[in-house]
C-alpha positions in Angstrom: -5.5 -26.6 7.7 -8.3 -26.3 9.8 -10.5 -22.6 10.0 -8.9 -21.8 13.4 -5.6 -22.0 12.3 -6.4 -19.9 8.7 -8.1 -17.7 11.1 -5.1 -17.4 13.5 -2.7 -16.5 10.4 -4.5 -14.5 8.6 -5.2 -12.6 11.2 -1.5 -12.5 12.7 -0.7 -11.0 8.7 -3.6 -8.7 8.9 -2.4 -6.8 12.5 0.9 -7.0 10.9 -0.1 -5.2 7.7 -2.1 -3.0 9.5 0.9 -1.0 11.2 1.9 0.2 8.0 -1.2 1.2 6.4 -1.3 4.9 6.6 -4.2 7.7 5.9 -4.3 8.0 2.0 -6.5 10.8 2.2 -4.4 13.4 0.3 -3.7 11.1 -2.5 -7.6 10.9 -2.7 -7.5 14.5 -3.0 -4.9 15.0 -5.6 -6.2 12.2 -7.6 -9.6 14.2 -7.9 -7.9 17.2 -8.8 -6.4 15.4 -11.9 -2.8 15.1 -9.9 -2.2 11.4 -10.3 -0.3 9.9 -7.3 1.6 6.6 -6.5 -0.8 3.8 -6.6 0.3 1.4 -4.3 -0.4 3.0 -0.9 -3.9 2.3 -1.7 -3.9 -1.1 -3.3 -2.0 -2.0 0.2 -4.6 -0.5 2.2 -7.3 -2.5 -0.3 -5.6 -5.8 0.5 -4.7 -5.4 4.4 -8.9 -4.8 4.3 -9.3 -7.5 2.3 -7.3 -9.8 5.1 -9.4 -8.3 7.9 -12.5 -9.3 5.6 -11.3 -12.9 5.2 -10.2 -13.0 9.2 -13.7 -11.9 10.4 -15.4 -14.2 7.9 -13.9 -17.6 9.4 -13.9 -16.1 12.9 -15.3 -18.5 15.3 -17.8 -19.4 16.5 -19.5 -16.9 14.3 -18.6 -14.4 11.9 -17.6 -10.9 13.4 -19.1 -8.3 11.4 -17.6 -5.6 13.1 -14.6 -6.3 11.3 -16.3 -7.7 8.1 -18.5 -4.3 7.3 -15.7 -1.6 7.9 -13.0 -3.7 6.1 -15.7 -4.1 3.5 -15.8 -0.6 2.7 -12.0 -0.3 3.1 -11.4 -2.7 0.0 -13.7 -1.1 -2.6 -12.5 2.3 -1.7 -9.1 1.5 -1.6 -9.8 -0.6 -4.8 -11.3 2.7 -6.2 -8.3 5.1 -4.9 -5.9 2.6 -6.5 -7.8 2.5 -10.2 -8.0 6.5 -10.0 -4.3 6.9 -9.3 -2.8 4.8 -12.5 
């Protein structure tokens, strides 16, 4: 499988992820209040970043860090949301 085609479908699953990731913000709230919520909202959100991540890194003809920084931030803070929630 060449980079262009691992490009093409992981991107094609990241879009597709991406439509159901939704705002987890009041689970972050409740979470820091001691209210432990569902964890999986979160550890979705982690790993639909986590195929954006992947996707920009074997984007070619170079790397598109647009997508790569953001998404960056989205797994370790979803990472984090989803550890605080069990």
């Amino acid at each position: 499988m060449s980079k262009k085609q691992i490009n093409l479908f992981v991107g094609s699953i990241g879009a597709f992820i991406g439509v159901f990731v939704i705002a987890y913000i009041p689970q972050i709230i409740a979470n820091l209040q001691g209210v432990k919520a569902q964890p999986f909202q979160p550890l979705f959100a982690a790993v639909s970043c986590l195929i954006w991540v992947i996707y920009g890194w074997t984007k070619e003809p170079k790397k598109d860090w647009i997508l790569i920084i953001p998404n960056t931030a989205g797994v370790i803070l979803g990472g984090l949301t989803f550890l605080t929630a069990l």
